[in-house]
C-alpha positions as CSV (number, residue, x, y, z in Angstrom):
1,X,-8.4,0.2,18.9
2,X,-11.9,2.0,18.6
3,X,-11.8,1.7,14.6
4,X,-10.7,-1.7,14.5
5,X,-13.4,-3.4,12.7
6,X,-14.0,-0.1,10.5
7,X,-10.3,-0.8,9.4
8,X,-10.6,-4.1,8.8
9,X,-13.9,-3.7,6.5
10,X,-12.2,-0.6,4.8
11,X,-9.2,-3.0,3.7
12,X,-11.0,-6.1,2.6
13,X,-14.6,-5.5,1.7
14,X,-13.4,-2.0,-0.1
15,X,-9.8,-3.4,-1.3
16,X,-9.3,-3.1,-4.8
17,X,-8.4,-7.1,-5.2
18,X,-12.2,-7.7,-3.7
19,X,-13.6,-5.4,-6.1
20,X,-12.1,-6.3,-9.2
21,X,-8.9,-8.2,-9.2
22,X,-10.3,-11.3,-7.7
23,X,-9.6,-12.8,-11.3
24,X,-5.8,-12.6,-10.6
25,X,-4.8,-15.8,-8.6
26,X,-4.6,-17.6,-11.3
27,X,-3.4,-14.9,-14.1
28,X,-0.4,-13.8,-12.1
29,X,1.3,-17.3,-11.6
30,X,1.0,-17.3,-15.5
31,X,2.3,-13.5,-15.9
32,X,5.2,-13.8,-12.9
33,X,6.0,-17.2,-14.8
34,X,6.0,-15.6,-17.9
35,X,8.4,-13.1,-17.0
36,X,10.8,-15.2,-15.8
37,X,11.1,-17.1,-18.6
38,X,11.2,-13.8,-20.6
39,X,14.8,-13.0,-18.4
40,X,16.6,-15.1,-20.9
41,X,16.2,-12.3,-23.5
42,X,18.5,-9.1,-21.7
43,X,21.2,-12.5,-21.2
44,X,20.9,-13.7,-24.7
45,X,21.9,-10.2,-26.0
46,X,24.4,-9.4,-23.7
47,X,26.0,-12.9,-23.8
48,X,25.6,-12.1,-27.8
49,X,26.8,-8.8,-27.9
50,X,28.2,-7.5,-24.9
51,X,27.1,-4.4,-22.3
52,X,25.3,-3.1,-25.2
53,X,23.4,-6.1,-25.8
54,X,22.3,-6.1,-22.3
55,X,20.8,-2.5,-22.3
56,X,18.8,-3.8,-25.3
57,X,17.7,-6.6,-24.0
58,X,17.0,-4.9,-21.2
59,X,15.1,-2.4,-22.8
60,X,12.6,-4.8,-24.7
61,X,12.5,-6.9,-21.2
62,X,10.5,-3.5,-20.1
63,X,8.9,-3.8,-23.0
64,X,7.4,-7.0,-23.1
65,X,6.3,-6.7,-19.0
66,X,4.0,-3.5,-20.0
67,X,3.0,-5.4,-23.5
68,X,1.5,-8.8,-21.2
69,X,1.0,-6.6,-17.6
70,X,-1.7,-4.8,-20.4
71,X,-2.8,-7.5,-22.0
72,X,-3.4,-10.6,-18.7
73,X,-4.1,-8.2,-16.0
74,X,-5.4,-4.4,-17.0
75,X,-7.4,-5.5,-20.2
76,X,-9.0,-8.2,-17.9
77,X,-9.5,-5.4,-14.8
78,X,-11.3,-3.4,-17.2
79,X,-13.6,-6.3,-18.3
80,X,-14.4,-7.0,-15.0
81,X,-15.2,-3.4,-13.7
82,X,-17.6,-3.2,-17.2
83,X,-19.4,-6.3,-16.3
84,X,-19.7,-6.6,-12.9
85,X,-20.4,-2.5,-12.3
86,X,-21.3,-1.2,-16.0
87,X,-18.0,0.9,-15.1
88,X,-15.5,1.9,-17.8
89,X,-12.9,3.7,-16.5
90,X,-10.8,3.2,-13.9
91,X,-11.3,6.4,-12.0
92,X,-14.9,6.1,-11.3
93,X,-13.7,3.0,-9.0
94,X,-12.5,5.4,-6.4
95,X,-16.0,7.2,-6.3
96,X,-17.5,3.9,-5.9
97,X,-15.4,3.2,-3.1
98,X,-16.5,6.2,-1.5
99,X,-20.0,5.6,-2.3
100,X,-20.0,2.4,-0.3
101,X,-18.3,3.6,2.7
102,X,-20.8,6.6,2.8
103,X,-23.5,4.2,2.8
104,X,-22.1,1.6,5.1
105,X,-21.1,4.6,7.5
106,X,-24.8,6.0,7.1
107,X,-25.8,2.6,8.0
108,X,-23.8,2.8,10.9
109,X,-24.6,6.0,12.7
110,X,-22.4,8.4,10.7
111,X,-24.5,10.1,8.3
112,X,-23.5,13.8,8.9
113,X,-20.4,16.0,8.4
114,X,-20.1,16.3,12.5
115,X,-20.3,12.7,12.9
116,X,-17.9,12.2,10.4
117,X,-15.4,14.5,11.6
118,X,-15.8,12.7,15.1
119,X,-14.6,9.5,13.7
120,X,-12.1,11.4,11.9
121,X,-10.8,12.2,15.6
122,X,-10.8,8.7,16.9
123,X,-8.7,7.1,13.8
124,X,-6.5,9.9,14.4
125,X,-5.9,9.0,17.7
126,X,-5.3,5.8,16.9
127,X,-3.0,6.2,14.3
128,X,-0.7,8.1,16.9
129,X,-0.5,5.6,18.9
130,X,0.4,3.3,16.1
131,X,3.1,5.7,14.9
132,X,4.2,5.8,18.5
133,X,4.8,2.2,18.3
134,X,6.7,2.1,15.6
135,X,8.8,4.6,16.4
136,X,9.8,2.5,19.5
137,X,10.6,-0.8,17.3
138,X,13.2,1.9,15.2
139,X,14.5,3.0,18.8
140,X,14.8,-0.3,20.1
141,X,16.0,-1.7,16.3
142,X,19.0,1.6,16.6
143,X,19.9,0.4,20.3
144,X,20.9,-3.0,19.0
145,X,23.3,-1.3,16.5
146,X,24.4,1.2,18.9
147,X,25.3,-2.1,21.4
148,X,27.0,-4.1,18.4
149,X,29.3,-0.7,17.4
150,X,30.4,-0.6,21.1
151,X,31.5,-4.1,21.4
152,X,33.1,-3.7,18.2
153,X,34.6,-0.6,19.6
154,X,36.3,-2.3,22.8
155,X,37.2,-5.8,20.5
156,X,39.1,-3.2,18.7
157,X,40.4,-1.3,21.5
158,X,41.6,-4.5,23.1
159,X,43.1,-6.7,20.6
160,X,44.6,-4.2,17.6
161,X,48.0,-2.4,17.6
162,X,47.7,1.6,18.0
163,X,49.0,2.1,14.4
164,X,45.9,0.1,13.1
165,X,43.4,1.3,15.7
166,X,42.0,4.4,13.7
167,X,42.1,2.2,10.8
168,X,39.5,-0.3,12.2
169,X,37.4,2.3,13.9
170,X,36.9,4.5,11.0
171,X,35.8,1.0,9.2
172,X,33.5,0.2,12.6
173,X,31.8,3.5,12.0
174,X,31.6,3.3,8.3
175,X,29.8,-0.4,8.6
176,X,27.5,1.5,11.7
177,X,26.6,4.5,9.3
178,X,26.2,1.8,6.2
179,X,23.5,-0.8,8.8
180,X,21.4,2.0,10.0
181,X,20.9,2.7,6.3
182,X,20.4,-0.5,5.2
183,X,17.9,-0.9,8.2
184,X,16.4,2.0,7.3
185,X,15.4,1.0,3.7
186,X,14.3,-2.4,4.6
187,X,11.7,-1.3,7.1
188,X,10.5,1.3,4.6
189,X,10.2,-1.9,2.6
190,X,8.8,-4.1,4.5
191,X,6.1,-1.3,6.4
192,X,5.2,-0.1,3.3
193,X,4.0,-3.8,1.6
194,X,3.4,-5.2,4.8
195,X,2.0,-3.0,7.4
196,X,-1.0,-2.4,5.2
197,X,-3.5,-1.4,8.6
198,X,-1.1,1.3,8.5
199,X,-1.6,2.3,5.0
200,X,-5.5,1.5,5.5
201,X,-5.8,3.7,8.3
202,X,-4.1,6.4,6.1
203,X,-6.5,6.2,3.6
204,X,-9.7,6.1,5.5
205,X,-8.9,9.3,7.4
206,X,-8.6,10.9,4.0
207,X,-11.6,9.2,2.6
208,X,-13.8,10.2,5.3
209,X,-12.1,13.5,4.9
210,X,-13.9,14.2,1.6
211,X,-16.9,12.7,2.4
212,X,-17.3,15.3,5.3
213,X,-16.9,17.1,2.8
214,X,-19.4,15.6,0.3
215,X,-22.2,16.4,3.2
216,X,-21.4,20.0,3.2
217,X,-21.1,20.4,-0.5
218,X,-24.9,18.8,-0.4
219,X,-26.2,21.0,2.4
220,X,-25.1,24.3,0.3
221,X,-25.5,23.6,-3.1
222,X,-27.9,21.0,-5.3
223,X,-25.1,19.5,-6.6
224,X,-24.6,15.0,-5.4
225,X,-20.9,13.7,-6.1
226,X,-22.4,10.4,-5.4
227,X,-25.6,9.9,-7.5
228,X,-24.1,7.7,-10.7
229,X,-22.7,5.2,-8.2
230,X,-25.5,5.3,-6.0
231,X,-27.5,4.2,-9.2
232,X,-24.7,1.2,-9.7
233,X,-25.6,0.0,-6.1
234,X,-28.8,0.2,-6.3
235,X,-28.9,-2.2,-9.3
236,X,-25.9,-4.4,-8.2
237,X,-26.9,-7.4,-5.0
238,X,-22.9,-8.1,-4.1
239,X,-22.4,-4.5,-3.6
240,X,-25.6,-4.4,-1.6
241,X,-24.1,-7.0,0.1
242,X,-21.2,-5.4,1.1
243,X,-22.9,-2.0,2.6
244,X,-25.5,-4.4,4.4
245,X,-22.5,-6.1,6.8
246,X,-22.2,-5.6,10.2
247,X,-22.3,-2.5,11.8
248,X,-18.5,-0.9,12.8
249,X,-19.2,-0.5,17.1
């Protein structure tokens, strides 16, 4: 695909783990850990005192996993963003984000609204195809249930009495209805943590979207969206580091 590389930059270099939450290799072994070990509270009340003892421990299970999710990971996040990009609040990440793929865009030949808006049209294109694909692995993925309720249909045809036949069939189609469901929900699942190119590509349409937009906004009025961050980049080597890779074509 044309955007390929612009893709792959856009979900590593700009990834929120590379930015900030390198730290957490180590802290979420200790966190998931934690947790686990924390289970034995919702048992101990509802092996102590029943269903309602479960909804309260339950209840300070949820609890507890905000209290230490604060305290190992966000608490630590927030550190990190101070020290690394004198940035204190969460939000101004994004616009940093966007300030390093304006510049590393720049860099590479896009440095216009028009520009912008023709790589716009390429992702878009590519994203297409990409839906397309995945729209044939759900026809293909429904063509195997279809083929496994047929055989089930003539199994049933063939070897079951007429009194039970309507029986079994209205099961069959129940269990058909109740696996294309399921199948459903499980490629949701799995596209939505998995096929993260997907999500990337997503993202990057949008985000060149509004920096398009950005170039405009600077053309008609005096006003630049990007001029605190560009003052972080300017003062900080690994994020000149990161603009300064290769080009995208």
């Amino acid at each position: 695909m044309a955007g390929e590389k612009l893709i792959r930059f856009y979900r590593t270099k700009l990834s929120n783990y590379n930015l900030i939450y390198g730290f957490m290799t180590q802290r979420i072994w200790v966190f998931g850990l934690l947790m686990v070990l924390l289970i034995a509270l919702p048992t101990a009340f509802s092996l102590a005192f029943g269903v309602n003892g479960l909804w309260l421990g339950i209840i300070g299970y949820v609890v507890l996993f905000l209290f230490f999710y604060y305290i190992l990971i966000v608490r630590k996040a927030r550190k990190v963003l101070w020290i690394r990009y004198r940035i204190r609040d969460f939000k101004k990440l994004q616009a940093l984000k966007l300030c390093l793929l304006r510049n590393y865009l720049a860099q590479s030949g896009f440095a216009s609204s028009m520009e912008l808006e023709t790589l716009q049209k390429i992702l878009e294109e590519d994203r297409i195809l990409l839906a397309k694909y995945f729209t044939i692995k759900n026809m293909a993925a429904l063509l195997v249930i279809l083929i496994f309720a047929s055989l089930g249909a003539v199994f049933i045809l063939e070897t079951s009495p007429d009194n039970n036949r309507v029986f079994l069939a209205s099961i069959l189609a129940l269990f058909v209805i109740f696996l294309a469901v399921a199948f459903r929900i499980v490629s949701y699942i799995i596209l939505h943590f998995f096929d993260s190119k997907k999500q990337a590509t997503r993202n990057l349409i949008r985000d060149i979207k509004e920096l398009s937009a950005s170039y405009i906004m600077e053309q008609n009025t005096e006003y630049q969206p990007y001029r605190e961050m560009e003052l972080v980049i300017s003062n900080n080597d690994i994020l000149k580091e990161i603009i300064n890779g290769k080009a995208i074509f």
